[in-house]
C-alpha positions in Angstrom: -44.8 -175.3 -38.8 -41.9 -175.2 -41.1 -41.9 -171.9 -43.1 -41.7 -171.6 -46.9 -38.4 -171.1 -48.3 -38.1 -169.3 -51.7 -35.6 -171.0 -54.1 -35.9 -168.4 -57.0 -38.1 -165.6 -58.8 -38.3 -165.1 -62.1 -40.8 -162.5 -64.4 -43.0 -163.3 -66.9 -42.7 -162.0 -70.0 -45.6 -159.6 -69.0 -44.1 -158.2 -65.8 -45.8 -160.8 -63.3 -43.5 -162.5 -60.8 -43.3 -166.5 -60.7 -41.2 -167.3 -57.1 -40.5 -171.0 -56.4 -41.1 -171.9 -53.1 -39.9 -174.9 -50.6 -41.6 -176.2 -47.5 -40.1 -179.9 -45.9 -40.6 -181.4 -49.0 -43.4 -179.9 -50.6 -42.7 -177.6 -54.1 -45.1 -174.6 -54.9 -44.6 -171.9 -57.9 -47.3 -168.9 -57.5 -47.2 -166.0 -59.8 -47.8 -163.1 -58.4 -48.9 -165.0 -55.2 -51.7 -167.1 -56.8 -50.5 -170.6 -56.6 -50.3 -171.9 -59.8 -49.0 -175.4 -59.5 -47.6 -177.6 -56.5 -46.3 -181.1 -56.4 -48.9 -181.9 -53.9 -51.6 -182.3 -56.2 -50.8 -183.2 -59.9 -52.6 -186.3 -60.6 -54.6 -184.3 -63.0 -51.4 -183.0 -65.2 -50.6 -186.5 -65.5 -54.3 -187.3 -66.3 -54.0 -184.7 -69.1 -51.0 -186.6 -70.5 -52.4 -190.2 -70.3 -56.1 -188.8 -72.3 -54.3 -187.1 -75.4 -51.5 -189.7 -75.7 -53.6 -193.0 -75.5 -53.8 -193.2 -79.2 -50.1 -193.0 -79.8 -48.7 -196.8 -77.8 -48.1 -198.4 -81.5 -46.9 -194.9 -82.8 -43.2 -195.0 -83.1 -43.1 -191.9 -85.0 -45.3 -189.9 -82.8 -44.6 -186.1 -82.3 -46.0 -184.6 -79.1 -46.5 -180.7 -78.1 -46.3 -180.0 -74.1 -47.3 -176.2 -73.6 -45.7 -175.8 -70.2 -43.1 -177.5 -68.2 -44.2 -176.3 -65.0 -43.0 -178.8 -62.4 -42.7 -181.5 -64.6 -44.9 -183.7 -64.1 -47.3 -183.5 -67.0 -43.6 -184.1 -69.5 -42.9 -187.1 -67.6 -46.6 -188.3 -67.9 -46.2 -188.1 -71.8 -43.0 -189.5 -72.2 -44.2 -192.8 -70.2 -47.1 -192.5 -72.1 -45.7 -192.1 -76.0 -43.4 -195.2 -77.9 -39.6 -195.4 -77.5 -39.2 -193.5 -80.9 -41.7 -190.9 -79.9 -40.5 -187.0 -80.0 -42.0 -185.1 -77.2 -41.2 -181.1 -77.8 -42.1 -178.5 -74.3 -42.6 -175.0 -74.8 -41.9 -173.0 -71.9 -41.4 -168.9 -71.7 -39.9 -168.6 -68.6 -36.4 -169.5 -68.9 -35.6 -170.2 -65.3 -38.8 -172.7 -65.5 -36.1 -174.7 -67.2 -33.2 -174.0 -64.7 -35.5 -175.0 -61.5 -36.9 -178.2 -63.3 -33.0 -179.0 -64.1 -32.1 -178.0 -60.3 -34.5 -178.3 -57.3 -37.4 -179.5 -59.0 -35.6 -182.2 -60.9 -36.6 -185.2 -58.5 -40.1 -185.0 -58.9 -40.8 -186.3 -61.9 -37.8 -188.5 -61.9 -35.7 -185.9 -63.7 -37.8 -185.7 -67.4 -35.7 -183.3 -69.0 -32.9 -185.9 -69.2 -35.1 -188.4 -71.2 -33.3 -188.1 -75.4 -36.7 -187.9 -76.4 -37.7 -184.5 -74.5 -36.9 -181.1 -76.4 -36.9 -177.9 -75.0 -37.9 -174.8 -76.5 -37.2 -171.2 -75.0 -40.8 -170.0 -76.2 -44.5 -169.1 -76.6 -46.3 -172.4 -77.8 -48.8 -170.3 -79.7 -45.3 -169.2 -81.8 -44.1 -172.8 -81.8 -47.7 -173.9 -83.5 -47.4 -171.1 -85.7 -44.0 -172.1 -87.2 -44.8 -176.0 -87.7 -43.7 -177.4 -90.5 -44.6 -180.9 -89.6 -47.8 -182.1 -87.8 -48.3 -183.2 -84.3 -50.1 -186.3 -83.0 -51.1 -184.5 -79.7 -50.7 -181.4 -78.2 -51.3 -180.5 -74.8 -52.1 -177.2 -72.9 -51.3 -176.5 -69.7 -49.8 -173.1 -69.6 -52.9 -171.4 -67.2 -55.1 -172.4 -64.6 -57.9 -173.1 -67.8 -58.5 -171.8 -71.0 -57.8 -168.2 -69.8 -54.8 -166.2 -69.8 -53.9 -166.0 -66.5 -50.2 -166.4 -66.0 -49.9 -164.3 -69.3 -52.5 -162.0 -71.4 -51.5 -163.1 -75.2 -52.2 -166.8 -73.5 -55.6 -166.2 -73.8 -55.3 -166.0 -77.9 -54.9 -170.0 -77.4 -58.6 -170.5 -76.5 -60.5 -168.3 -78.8 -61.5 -169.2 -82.2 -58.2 -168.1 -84.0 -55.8 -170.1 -81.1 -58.0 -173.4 -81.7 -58.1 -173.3 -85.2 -54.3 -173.0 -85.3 -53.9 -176.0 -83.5 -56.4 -177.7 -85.4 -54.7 -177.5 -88.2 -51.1 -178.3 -86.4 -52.4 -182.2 -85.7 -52.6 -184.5 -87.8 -56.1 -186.5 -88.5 -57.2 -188.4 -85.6 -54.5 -186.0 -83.2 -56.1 -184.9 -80.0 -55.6 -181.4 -78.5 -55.6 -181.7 -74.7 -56.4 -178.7 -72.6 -55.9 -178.5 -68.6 -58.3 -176.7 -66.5 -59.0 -176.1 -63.0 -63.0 -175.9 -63.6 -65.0 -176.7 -66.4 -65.4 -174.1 -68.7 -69.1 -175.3 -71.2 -68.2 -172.1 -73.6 -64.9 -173.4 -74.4 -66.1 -176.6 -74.8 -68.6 -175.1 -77.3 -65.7 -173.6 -79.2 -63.2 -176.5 -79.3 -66.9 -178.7 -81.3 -66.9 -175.1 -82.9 -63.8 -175.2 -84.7 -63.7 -178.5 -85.6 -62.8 -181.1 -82.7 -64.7 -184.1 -81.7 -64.9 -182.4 -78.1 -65.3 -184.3 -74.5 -64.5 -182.8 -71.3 -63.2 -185.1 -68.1 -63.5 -184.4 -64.4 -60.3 -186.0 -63.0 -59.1 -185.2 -59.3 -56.5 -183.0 -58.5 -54.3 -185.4 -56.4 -55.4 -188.8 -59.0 -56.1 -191.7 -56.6 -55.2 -189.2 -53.4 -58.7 -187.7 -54.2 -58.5 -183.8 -53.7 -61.0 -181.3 -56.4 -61.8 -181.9 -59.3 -60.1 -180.5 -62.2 -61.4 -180.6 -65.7 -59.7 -182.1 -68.7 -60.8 -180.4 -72.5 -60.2 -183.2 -74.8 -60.6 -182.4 -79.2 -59.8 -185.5 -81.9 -59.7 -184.5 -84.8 -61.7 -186.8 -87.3 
């Protein structure tokens, strides 16, 4: 069997360590050896992308959120999913997130991070919500393995009552907050009708047509 090559570490901005690994052709990043994404299964990132951006194809003007670059996939999903005109802005923490989806991981997703309408921010998405000045027609989520901070602690301020009503009011009416999850989750589904979303939740498999587990996809409109 060919052995797992590791193409970079990195720490979290709570001390946990993210390490890229390599096998053949196969891409993993665990943190703090939990896997948290691999490009052998992300038919449900791009899933996520396709159920909070189907409202946007006549949108020229639409402004998108990604929380998380991750391997890239879930970025390249919105950006073939949003108008020519569209503005897709990715919060990632992890700077070297940035420098592996520029370097090893680039191919993947056919190399997203070189579309003109993908932005990158350096940051906490909670932060970037915070300092909006203008709304966004979607935002997606897909910074943990669910609505729980797992990769980071403060994450977990996203899915409670304060985090959702802060996005809430970051979209504008009719905007859909997306949320990716490895397993349903029915008392976050009761908060997202809770504070104010028209709230639906999607088992989608992990690997798309390839089959694979479920994963579960939170989706709120705003009315």
């Amino acid at each position: 069997m060919i052995p797992w090559e590791t193409l970079g570490t990195a720490r979290a901005p709570e001390g946990g360590q993210l390490v890229l690994y390599r096998r053949g052709g196969e891409f993993v990043i665990r943190v703090n050896g939990r896997e948290l994404m691999t490009s052998r299964a992300h038919g449900s990132e791009e899933h996520l992308a396709r159920l909070a951006c189907v409202r946007l194809a006549g949108r020229e003007s639409a402004r998108v959120l990604v929380g998380g670059l991750g391997l890239g996939y879930t970025l390249r999903a919105t950006l073939d999913a949003v108008p020519a005109g569209a503005e897709v802005i990715v919060a990632e923490i992890v700077p070297a997130v940035v420098e592996w989806n520029r370097g090893p991981l680039a191919h993947l997703a056919g190399r997203p991070l070189e579309d003109p309408r993908a932005t990158v921010r350096i940051a906490d998405v909670g932060a970037v919500l915070r300092r909006a000045t203008i709304r966004f027609d979607a935002i997606l989520l897909d910074v943990d393995n669910g609505p729980q901070g797992l990769t980071r602690k403060a994450n977990q301020l996203l899915y409670g009552d304060a985090g959702l009503g802060l996005a809430r009011r970051a979209l504008r009416p009719g905007g859909a907050l997306a949320v990716w999850s490895a397993e349903r989750d029915e008392p976050f589904l009761r908060r997202l009708r809770k504070a104010g979303f028209s709230a639906s939740a999607h088992d989608v498999p992990a690997r798309g047509r390839g089959g694979g587990p479920n994963h579960t996809i939170f989706l709120g409109i705003v009315e």
